[in-house]
Structure formats: C-alpha cells, structure tokens
C-alpha positions in Angstrom: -158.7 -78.6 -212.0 -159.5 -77.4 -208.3 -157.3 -76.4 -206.2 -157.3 -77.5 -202.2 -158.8 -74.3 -201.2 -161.5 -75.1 -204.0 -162.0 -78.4 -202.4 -161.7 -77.6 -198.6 -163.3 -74.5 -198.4 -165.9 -74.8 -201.0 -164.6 -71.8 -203.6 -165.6 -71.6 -206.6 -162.7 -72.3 -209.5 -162.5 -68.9 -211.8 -164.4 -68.5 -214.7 -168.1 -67.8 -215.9 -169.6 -69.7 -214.8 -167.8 -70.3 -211.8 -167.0 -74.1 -211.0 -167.6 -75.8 -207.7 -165.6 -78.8 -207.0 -168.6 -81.0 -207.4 -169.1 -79.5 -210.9 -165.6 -80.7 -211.5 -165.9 -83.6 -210.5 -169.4 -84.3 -212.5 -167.5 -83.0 -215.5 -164.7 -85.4 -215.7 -167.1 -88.5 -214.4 -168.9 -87.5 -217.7 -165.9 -87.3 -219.9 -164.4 -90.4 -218.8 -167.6 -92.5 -219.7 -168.2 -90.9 -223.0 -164.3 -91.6 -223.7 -163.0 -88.0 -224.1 -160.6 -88.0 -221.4 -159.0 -91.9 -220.4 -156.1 -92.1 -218.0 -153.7 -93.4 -219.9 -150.3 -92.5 -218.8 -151.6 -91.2 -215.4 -151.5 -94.6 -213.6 -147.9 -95.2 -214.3 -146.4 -97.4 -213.5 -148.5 -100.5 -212.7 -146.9 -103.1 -210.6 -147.2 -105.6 -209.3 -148.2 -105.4 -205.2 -144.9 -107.6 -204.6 -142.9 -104.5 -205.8 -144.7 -102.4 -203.8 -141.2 -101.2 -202.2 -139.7 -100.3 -205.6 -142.8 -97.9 -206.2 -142.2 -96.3 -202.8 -138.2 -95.4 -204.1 -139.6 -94.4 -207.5 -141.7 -92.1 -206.1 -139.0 -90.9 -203.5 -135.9 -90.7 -206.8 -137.8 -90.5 -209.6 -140.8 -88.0 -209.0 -140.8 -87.0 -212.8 -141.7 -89.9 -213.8 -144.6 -91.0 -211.6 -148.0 -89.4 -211.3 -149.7 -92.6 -210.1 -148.5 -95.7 -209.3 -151.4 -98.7 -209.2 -150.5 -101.9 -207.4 -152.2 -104.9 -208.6 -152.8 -108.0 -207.2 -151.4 -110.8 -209.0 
C-alpha cells in the first residue's frame, strides 16, 4: 500500500524496485481482474441508501467493524 506522502508527493513506496503510486495502483487493477485479490469483506456493510444514517453512527461507534460502507439504491 502507499502511504499519503507516496500519493501526494510522488515518493516512491520502499523496495527494489521502488513503487510509485501509479504502479500500485496498476498492480491491484490487475489483480482484481484476474481474481487474485476481490473485496470481499472490505465493503461492509452494504445498506441500503435509506439507512444511510445508521452507517454514519456505525462508523462513528463501531469503527472496528467498518472499513467501507456501500449504500445502494434500492
């Protein structure tokens, strides 16, 4: 992953070789097509855009638990 600095400022992430955010970026584009990386369990929960408020507090009490929320439309 890059950090904000990476992203921001254009430095490279450590390693040999060294990774630009666009290289990270390509990577992951490439991993998610050929189905080495999926995102299950990143976009959780999904709700409903009618419970939009009750993402809001689980974000706000429940940090641990969310890493993205998705609204959908129903």
């Amino acid at each position: 992953m890059a950090s904000l600095p990476a992203l921001a400022w254009n430095n490279p992430v450590r390693g040999t070789p060294p990774l630009y955010a666009k290289d990270l970026q390509e990577m992951v584009a490439r991993d998610f097509a050929a189905g080495t990386i999926t995102p299950d369990g990143i976009l959780n929960p999904t709700l409903s855009f009618r419970d939009a408020e009750h993402a809001v507090t689980l974000i706000a009490d429940e940090p641990q638990r969310v890493i993205k929320v998705l609204l959908r439309h129903d």
